[in-house]
N, C-alpha and C positions, 0 to 999 in steps of 0.2 A: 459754917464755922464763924466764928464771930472773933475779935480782937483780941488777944491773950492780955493784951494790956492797956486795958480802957482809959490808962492817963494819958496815952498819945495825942500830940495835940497836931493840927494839921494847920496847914496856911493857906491862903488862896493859889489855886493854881498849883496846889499839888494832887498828883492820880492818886484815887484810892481806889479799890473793890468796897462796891456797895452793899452791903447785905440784905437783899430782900426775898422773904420767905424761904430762903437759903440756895438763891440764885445770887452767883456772885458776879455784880454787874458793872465794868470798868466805869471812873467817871472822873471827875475836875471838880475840885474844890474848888468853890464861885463865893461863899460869904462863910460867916462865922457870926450868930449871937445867941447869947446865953448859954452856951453850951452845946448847941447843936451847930451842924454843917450843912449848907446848902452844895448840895451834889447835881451838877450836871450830869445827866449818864449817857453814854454814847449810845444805847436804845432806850427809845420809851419803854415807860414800865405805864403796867394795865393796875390800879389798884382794883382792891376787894366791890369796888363800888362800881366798878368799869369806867373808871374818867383815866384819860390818857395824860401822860405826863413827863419830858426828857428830865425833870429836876426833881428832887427829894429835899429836903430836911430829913436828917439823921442823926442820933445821939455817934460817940465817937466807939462805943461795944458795936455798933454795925459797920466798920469800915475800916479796911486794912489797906495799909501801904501798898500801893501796885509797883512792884519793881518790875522796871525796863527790862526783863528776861525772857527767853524765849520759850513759848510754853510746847513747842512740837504741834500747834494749829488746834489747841481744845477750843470752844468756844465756851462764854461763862452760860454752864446750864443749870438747873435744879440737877442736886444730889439723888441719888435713888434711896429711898428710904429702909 
């Protein structure tokens, strides 16, 4: 699921859900240029190339608001297609 409203603008050190490959992966806004966001994520993500990585660069359509809610213990997984 991606951001219903891609003008949201985030600030350092606000949580987002990351969106990759539609695993939504909690993380910490760490910088902000030209439009994208540098996201810490709280696991490493494995890209397409296999190099390991806890940080992203992210346009602001791949990152939603983490609000501080309780989810009943889901962990963020890949969707079933």
């Amino acid at each position: 699921m991606t951001n219903s409203n891609p003008k949201h603008t985030y600030q350092v050190g606000d949580a987002v859900l990351a969106n990759l490959n539609d695993a939504r992966i909690p993380g910490v806004v760490e910088e902000e240029h030209d439009g994208k966001y540098l996201v810490r994520l709280a696991d490493p993500w494995t890209n397409d190339a296999g190099l390991k990585s806890d940080t992203q660069w992210l346009s602001p359509e791949l990152l939603e608001p983490n609000v501080n809610v309780e989810t009943g213990g889901e962990q963020a997984l890949p969707r079933p297609s």
